[in-house]
KEKE-3310 file (N, C-alpha, C; in steps of 0.2 Angstrom, whole numbers, plus 5000, padded with zeros to 4 digits):
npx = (4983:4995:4990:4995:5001:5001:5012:5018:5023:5013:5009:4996:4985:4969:4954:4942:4927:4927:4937:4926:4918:4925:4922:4911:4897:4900:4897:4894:4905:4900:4885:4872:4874:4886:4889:4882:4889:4903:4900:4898:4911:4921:4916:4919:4931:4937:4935:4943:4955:4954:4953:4941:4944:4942:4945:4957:4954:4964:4967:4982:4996:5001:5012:5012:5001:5011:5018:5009:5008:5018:5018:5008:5007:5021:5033:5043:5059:5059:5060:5063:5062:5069:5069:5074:5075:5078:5072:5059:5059:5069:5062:5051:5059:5065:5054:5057:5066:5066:5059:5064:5067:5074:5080:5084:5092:5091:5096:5094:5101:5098:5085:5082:5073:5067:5067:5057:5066:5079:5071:5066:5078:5083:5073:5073:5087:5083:5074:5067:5058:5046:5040:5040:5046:5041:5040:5026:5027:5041:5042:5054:5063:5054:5050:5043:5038:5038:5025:5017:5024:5029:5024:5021:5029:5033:5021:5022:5029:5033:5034:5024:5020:5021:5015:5020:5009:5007:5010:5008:4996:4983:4987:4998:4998:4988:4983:4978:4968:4969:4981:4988:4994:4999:4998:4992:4996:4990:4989:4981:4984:4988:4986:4970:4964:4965:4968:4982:4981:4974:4976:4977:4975:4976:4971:4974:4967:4978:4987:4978:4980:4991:4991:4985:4996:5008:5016:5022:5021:5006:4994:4985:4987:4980:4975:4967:4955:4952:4946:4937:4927:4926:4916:4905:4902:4911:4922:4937:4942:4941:4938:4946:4935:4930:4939:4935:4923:4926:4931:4922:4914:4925:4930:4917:4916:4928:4922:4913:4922:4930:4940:4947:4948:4956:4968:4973:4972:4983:4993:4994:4996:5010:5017:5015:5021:5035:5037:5039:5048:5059:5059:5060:5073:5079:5085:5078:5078:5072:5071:5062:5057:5053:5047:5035:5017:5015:5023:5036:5053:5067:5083:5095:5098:5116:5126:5115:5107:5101:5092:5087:5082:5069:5066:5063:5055:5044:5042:5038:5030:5023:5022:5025:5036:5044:5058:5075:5079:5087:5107:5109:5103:5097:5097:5100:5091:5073:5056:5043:5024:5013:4999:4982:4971:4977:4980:4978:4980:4986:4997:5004:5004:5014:5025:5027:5029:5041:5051:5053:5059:5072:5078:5078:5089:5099:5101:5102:5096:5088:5091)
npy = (5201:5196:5188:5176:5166:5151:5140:5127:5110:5105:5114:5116:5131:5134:5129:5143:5141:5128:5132:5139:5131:5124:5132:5133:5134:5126:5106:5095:5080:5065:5066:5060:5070:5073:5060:5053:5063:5061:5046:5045:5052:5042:5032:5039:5043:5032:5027:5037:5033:5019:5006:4993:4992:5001:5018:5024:5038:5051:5066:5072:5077:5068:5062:5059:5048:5039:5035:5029:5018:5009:5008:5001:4987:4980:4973:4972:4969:4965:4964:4976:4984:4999:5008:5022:5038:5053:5065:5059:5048:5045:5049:5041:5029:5034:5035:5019:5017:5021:5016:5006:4993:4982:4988:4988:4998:5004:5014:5026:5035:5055:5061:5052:5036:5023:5003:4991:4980:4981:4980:4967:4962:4966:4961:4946:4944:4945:4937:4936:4948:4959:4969:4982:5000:5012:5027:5035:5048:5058:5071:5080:5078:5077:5065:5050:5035:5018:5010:5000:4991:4986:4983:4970:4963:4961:4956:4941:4939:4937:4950:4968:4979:4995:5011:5029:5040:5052:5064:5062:5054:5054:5063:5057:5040:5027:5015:5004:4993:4985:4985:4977:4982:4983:4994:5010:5026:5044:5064:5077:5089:5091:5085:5083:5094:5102:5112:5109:5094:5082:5066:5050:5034:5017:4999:4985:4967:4957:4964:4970:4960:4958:4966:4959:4954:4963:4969:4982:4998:5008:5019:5032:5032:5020:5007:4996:4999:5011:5004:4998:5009:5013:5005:5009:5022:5032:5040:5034:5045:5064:5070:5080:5091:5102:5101:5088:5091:5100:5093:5083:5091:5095:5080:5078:5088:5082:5071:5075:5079:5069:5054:5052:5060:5069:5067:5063:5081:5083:5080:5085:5098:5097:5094:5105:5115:5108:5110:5125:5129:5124:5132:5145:5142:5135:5121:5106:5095:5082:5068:5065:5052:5048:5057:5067:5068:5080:5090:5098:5098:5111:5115:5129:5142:5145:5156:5161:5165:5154:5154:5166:5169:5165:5171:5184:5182:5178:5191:5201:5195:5190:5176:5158:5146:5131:5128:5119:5103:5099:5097:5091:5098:5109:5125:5124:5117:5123:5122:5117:5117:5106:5100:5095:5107:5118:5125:5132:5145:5150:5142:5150:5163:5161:5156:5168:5176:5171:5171:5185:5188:5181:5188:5200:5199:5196:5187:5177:5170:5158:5169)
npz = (5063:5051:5033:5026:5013:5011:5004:5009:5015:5024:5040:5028:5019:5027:5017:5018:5023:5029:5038:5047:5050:5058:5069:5075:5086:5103:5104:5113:5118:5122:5116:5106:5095:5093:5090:5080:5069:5071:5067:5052:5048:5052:5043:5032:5031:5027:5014:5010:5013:5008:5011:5020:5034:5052:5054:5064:5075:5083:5096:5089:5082:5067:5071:5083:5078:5069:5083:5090:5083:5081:5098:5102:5093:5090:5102:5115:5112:5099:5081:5069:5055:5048:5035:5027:5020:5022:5032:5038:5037:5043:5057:5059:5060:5071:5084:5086:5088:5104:5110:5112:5105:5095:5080:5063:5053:5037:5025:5015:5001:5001:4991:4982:4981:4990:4986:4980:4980:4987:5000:4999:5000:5013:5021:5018:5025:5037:5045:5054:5058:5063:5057:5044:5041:5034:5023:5013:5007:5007:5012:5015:5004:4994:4987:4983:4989:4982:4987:4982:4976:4988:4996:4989:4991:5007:5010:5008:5019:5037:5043:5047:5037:5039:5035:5035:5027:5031:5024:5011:5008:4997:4993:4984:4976:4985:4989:5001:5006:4994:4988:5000:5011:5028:5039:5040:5043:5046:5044:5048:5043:5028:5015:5020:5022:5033:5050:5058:5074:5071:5072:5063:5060:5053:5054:5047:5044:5050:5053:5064:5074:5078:5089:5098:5105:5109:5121:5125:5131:5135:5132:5133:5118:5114:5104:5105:5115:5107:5097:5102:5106:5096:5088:5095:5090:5098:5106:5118:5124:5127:5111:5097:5095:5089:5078:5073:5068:5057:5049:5046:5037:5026:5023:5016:5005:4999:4995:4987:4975:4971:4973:4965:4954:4965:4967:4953:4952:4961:4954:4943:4947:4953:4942:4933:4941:4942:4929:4926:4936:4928:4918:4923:4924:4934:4947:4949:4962:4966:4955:4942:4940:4953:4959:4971:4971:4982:4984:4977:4978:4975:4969:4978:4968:4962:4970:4978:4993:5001:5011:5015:5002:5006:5017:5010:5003:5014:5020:5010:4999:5006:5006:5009:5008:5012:5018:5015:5027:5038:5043:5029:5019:5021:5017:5006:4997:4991:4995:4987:4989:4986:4989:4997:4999:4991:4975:4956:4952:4963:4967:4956:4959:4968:4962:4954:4962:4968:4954:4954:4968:4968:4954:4960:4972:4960:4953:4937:4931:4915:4908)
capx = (4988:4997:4988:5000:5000:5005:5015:5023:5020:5009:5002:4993:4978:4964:4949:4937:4923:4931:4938:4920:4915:4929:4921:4904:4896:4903:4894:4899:4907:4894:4878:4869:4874:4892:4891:4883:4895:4909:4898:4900:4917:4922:4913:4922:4939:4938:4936:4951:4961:4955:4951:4936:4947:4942:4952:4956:4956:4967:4970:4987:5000:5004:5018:5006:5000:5017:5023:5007:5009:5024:5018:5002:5008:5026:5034:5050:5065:5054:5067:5060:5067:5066:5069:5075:5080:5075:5071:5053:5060:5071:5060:5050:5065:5069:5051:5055:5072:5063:5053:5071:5066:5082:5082:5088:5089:5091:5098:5095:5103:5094:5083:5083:5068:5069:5067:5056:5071:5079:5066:5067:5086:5084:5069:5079:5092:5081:5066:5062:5058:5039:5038:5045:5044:5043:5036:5025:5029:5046:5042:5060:5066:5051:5054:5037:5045:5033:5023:5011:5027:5036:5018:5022:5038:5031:5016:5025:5033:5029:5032:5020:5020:5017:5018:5018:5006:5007:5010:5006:4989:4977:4991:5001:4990:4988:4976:4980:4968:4970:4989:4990:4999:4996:4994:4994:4995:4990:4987:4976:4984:4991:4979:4964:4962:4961:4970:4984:4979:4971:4982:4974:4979:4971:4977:4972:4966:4987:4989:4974:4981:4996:4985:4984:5004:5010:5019:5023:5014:5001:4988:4981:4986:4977:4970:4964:4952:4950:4943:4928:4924:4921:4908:4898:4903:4913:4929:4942:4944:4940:4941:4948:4927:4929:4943:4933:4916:4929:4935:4915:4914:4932:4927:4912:4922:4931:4919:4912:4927:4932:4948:4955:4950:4959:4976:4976:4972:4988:4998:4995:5001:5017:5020:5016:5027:5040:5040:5036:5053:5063:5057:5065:5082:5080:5085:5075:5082:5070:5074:5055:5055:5050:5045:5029:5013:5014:5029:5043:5060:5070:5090:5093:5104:5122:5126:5108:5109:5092:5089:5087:5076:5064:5063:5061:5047:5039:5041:5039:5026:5017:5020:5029:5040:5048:5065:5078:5077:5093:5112:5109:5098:5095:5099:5103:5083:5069:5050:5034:5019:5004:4994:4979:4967:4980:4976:4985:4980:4989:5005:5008:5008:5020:5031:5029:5038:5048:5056:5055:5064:5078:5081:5081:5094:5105:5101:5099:5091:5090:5096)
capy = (5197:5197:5183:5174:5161:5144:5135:5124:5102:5107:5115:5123:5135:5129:5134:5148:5136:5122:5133:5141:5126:5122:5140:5133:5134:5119:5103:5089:5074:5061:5065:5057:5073:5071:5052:5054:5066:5054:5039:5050:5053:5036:5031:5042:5039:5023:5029:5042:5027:5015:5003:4991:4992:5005:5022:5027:5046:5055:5072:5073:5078:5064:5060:5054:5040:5036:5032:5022:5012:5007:5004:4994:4983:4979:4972:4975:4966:4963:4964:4982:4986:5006:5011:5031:5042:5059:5065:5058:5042:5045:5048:5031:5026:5035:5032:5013:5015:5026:5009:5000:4990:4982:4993:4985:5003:5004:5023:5028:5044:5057:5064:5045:5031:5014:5000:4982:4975:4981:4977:4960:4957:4965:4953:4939:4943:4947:4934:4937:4956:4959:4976:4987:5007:5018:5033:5037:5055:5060:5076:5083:5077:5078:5058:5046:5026:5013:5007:4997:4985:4984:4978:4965:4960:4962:4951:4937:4939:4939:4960:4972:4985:5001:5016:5035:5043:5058:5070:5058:5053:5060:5065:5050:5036:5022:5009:5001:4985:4983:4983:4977:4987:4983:5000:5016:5033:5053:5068:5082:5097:5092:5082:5082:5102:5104:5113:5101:5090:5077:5058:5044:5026:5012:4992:4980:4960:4956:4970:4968:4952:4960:4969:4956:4951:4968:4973:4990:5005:5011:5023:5037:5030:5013:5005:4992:5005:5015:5001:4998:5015:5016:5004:5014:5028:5034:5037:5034:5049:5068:5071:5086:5089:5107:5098:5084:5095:5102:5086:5080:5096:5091:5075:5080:5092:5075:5066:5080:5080:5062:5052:5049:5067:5073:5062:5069:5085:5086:5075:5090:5103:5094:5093:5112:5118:5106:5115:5130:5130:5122:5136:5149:5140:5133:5112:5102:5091:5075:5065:5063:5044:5047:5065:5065:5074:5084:5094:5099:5101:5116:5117:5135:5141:5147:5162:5162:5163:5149:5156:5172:5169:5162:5178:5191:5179:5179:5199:5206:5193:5184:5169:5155:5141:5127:5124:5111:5101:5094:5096:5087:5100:5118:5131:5121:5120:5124:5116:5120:5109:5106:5097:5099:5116:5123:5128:5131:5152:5150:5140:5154:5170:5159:5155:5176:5180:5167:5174:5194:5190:5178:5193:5207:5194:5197:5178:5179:5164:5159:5177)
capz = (5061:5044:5030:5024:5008:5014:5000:5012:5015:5031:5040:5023:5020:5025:5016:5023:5023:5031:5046:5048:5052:5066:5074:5076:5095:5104:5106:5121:5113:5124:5115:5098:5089:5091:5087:5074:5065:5071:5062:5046:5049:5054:5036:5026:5032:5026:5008:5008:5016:5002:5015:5027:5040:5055:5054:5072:5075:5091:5095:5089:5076:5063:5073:5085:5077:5070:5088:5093:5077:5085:5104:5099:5087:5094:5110:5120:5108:5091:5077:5066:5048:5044:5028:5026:5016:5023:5040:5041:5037:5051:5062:5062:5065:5081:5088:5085:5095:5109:5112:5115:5100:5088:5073:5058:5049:5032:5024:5004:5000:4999:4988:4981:4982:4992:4980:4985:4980:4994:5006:4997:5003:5021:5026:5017:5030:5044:5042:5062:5058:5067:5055:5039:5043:5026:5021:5008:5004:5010:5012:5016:5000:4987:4986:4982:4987:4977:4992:4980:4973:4995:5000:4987:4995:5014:5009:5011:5026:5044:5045:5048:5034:5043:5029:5037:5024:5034:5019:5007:5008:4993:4985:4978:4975:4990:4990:5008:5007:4987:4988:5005:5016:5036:5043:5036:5048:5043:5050:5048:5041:5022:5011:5022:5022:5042:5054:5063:5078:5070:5067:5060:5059:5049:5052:5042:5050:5051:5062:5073:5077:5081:5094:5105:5106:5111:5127:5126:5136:5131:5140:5128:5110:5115:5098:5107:5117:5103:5090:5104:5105:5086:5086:5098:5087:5104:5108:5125:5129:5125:5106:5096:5093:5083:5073:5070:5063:5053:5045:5044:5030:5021:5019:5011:5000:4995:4992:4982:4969:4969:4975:4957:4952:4970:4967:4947:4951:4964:4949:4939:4950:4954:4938:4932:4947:4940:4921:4927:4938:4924:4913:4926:4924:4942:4946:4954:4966:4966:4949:4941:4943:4961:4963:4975:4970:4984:4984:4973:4980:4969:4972:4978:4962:4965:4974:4982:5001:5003:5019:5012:4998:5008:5022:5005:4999:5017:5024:5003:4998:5011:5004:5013:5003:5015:5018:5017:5031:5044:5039:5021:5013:5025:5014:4998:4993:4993:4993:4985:4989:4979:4993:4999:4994:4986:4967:4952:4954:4972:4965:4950:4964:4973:4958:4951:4968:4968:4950:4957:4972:4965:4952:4965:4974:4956:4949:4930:4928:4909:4905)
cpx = (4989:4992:4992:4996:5005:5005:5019:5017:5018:5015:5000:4988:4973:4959:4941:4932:4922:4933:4931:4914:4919:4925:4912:4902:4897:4898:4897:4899:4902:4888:4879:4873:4879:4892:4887:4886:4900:4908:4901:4907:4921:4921:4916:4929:4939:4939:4942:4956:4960:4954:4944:4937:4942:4948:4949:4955:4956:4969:4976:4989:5001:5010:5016:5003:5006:5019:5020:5005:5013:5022:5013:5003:5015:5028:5042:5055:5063:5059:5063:5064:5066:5071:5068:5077:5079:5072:5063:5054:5063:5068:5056:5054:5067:5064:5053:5061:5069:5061:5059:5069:5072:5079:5085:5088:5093:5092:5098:5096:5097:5092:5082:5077:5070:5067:5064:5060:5075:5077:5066:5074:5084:5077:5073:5084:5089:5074:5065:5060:5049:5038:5043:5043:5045:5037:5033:5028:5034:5047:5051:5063:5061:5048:5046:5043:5036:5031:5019:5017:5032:5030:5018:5025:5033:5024:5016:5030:5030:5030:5027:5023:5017:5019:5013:5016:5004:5003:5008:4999:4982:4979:4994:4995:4993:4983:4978:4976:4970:4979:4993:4994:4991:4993:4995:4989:4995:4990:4986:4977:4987:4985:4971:4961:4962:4968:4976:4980:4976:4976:4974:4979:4973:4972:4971:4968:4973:4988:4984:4976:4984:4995:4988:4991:5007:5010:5021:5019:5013:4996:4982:4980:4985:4973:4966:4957:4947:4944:4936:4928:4920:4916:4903:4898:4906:4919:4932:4940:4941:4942:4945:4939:4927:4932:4938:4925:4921:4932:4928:4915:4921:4930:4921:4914:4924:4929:4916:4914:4928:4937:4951:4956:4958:4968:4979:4976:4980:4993:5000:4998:5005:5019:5019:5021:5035:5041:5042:5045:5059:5063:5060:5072:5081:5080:5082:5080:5082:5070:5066:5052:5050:5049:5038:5024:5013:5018:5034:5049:5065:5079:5089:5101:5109:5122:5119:5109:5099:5088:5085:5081:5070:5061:5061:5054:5041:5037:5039:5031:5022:5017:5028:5031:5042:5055:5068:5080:5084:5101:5113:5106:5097:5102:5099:5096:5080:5060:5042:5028:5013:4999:4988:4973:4971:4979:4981:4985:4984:4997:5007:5010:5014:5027:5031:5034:5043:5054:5058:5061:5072:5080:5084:5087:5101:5105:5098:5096:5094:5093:5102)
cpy = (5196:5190:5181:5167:5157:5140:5130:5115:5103:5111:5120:5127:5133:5134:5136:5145:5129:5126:5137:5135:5122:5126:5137:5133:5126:5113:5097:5082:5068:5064:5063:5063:5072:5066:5052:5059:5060:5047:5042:5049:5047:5034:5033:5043:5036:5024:5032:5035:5021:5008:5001:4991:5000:5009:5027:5036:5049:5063:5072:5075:5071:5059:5055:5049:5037:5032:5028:5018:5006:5004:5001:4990:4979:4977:4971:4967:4964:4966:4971:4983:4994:5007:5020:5035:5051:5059:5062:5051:5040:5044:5043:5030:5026:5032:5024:5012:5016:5022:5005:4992:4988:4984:4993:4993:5004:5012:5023:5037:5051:5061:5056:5040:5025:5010:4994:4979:4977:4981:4970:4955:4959:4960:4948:4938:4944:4944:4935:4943:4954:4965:4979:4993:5011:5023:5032:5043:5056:5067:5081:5083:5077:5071:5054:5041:5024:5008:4999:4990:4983:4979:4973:4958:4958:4956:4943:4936:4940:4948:4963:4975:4990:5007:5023:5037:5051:5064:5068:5056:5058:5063:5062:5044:5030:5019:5003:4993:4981:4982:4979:4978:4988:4990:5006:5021:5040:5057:5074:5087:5097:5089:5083:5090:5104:5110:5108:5100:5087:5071:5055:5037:5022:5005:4987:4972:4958:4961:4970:4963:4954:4963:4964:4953:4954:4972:4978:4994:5007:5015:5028:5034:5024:5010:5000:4994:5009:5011:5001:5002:5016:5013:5004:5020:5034:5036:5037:5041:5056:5069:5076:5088:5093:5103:5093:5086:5097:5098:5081:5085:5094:5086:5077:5085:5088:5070:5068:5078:5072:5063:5051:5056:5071:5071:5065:5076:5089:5084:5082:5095:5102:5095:5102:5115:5117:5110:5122:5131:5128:5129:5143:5147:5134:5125:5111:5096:5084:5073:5063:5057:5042:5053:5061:5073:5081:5089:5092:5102:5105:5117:5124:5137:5146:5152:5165:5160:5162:5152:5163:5174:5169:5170:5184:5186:5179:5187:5201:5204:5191:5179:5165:5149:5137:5126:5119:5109:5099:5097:5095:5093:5108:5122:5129:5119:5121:5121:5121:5116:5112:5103:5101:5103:5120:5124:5132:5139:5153:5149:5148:5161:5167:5163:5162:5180:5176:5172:5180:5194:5186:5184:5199:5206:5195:5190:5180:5175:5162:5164:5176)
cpz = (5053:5039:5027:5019:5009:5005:5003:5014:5023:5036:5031:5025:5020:5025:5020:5027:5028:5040:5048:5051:5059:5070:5077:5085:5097:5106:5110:5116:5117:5121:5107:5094:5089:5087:5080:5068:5066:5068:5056:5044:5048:5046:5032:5026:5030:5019:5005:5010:5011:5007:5020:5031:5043:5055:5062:5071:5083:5089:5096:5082:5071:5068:5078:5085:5074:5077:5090:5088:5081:5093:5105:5096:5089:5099:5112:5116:5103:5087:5072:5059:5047:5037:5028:5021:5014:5029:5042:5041:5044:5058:5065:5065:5070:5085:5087:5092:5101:5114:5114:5110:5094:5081:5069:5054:5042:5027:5017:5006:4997:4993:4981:4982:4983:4985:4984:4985:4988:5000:5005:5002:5010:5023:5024:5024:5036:5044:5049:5061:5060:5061:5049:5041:5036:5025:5015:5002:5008:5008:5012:5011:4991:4985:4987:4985:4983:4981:4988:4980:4981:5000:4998:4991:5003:5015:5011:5015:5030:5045:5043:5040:5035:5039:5034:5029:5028:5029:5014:5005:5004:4988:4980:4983:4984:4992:4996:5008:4998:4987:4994:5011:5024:5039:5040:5041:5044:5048:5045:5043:5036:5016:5012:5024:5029:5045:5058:5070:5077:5068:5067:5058:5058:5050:5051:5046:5053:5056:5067:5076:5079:5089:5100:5109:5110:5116:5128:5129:5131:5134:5134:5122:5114:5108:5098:5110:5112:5098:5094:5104:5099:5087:5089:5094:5094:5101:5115:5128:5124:5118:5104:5092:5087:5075:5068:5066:5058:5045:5042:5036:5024:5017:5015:5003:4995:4993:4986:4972:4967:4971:4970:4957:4959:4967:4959:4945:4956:4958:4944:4939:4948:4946:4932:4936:4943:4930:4922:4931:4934:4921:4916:4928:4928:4941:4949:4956:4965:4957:4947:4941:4947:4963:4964:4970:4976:4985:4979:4978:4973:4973:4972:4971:4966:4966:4976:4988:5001:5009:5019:5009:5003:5014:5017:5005:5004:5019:5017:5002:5003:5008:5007:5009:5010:5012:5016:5025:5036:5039:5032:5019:5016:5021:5008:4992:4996:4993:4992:4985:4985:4983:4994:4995:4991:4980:4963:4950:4961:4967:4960:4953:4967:4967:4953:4956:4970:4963:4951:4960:4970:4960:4955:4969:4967:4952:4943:4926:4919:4905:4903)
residu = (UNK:UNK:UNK:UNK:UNK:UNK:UNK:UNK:UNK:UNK:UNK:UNK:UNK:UNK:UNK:UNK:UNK:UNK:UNK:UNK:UNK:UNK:UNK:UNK:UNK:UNK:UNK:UNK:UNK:UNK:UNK:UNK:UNK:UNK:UNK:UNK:UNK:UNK:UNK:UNK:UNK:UNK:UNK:UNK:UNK:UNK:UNK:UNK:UNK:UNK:UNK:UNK:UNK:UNK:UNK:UNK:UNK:UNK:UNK:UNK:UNK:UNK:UNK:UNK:UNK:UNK:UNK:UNK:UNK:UNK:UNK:UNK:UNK:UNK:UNK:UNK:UNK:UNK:UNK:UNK:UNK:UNK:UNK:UNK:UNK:UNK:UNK:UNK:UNK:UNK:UNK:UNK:UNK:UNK:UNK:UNK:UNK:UNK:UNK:UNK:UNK:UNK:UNK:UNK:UNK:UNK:UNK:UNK:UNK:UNK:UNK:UNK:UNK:UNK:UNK:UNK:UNK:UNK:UNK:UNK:UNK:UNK:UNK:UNK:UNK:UNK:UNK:UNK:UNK:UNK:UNK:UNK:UNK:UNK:UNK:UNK:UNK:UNK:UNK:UNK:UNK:UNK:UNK:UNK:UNK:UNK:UNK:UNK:UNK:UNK:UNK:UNK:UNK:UNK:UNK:UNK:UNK:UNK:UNK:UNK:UNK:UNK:UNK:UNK:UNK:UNK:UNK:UNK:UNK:UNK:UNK:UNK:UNK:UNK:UNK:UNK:UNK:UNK:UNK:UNK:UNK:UNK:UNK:UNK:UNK:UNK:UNK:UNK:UNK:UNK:UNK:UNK:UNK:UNK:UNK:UNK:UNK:UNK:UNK:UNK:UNK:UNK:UNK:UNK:UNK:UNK:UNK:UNK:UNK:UNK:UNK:UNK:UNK:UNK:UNK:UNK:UNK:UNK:UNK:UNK:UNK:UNK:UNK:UNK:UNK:UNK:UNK:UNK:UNK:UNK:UNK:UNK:UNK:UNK:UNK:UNK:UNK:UNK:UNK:UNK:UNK:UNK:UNK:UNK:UNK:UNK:UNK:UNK:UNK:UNK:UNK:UNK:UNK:UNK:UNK:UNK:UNK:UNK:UNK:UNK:UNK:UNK:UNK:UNK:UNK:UNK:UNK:UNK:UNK:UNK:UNK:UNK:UNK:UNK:UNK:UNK:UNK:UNK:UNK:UNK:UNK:UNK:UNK:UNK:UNK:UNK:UNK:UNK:UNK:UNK:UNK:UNK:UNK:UNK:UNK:UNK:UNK:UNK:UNK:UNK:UNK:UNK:UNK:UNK:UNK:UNK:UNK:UNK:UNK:UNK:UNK:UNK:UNK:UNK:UNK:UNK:UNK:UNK:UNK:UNK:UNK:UNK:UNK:UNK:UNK:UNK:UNK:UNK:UNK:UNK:UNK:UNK:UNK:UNK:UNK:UNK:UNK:UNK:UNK:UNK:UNK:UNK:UNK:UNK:UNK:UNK:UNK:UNK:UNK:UNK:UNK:UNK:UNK:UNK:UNK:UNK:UNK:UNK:UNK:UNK:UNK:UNK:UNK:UNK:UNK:UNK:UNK)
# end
């Protein structure tokens, strides 16, 4: 099978190292050695999440712990506020309708950053709201929102603050008990160097309270379930076992470099990526206010067919760039992440065949 270089806000490439350590011979998740990796493990989440809180871990996608954020914490007619402005935002969102949950939802255009103030006036108007939903990294769009100054806001209200860190986590900064922020959910395969199937979810005292309230089904995502398991170093049900030896070494990895270094060494990227496309003519999308460490969105310049680009840069080069996402953005940019093991020898092959093939295309860039 071809090797391809993953420029894309997951899945990325995970280093050699790291999947060498998925492949190991298999060991049965009921005995001491598991649980002791999972003790480890359990331990050193807690550090990338910036939190005392227990951080759960299910064999799923991100998405995964998104929707049992939502039927844990929640109960049939609980009033919900999301916050969007890009299809990840969106998709809280759905999962919250999914649940038959009244859905105040809240739309900023994209490529745009919510604002606390805005989350100021809708609780003002919806002081019954059980929950705010926002993203971290709005991957679709490139877009950070300013979780530190909405946890301000959210603090003094009865709402949950539930922040999808999915993509975000490791890359822009998020200190979850220091700032406040009720629940904060990841997953596997953008920051945390892994392979997908891994979610995680964090909630704070506020949300374990919530725990106990919450009438929605629930069977497999159980975080009620899950929390006693941890302090056996258990879990409910079959883990993802390889995944989670795999994620024992990462962590290590991360702990290795440090979490400030990791978060300024994505900050750097993003921000060579962004010269660096400037310097070939090319726009960016997201306004530097709010661009996220882990990806840059590039407008595709005029008379470039976006779709196009992207199939030269993967059959020519081997190297794969993300799309734009839904109606709003498919074909009109494109995205280059810095998440993760990526490296700033990685990024420069990207953006040499970037410049190639947009010439062979007949773009003359600054010319």
């Amino acid at each position: 099978m071809k090797e391809y270089l993953l420029l894309t806000p997951g899945p990325t490439n995970v280093p050699k190292r790291i999947l060498e350590k998925t492949a190991i011979p298999m060991i049965h998740h009921r005995t001491k050695e598991f649980q002791a990796i999972l003790e480890r493990v359990n331990f050193n989440l807690q550090k990338v999440f910036f939190t005392q809180a227990p951080v759960m871990t299910f064999a799923a996608s991100g998405t995964g712990a998104m929707e049992a954020s939502i039927s844990n914490l929640l109960s049939r007619g609980d009033l919900v506020i999301s916050f969007s402005a890009g299809k990840w935002g969106e998709r809280f969102r759905d999962i919250a309708k999914a649940y038959g949950l009244d859905v105040k939802s809240y739309e900023t255009p994209y490529g745009e950053a919510i604002s606390a103030e805005q989350v100021r006036q809708a609780l003002k108007q919806h002081s019954s709201a059980k929950a705010v939903l926002v993203t971290l990294c709005e991957t679709s769009t490139a877009v950070t929102h300013p979780i530190r100054e909405i946890a301000a806001v959210t603090q003094g209200s009865s709402a949950l603050l539930m922040v999808d860190a999915v993509s975000g986590l490791m890359c822009d900064p998020l200190l979850m008990d220091e700032w406040g922020v009720d629940v904060v959910v990841c997953g596997s395969q953008k920051g945390l160097m892994l392979p997908p199937g891994l979610a995680f979810a964090a909630l704070n005292e506020r949300a374990t309270q919530a725990l106990l309230r919450s009438n929605l089904p629930k069977f497999y995502f159980n975080f009620t379930e899950t929390l006693k398991a941890i302090k056996k170093n258990d879990t409910p049900f079959t883990p993802g076992i390889s995944l989670i030896v795999g994620l024992a070494h990462a962590l290590r990895r991360i702990q290795a470099e440090g979490l400030d270094r990791i978060v300024a060494r994505h900050q750097a990227q993003a921000q060579a990526i962004c010269q660096a496309v400037k310097a070939l003519g090319l726009e960016l999308y997201t306004d530097s206010a709010c661009a996220s460490n882990a990806v840059t969105a590039v407008k595709v310049p005029s008379g470039i067919d976006g779709k196009d680009l992207l199939k030269r840069l993967r059959q020519s080069h081997g190297i794969i760039l993300a799309g734009g996402q839904g109606k709003e953005l498919a074909g009109k940019i494109f995205r280059i992440a810095s998440m993760g093991a990526i490296d700033r020898q990685e990024i420069q092959l990207g953006l040499t065949a970037l410049e190639k093939v947009l010439n062979e295309m007949g773009w003359k860039g600054n010319g």
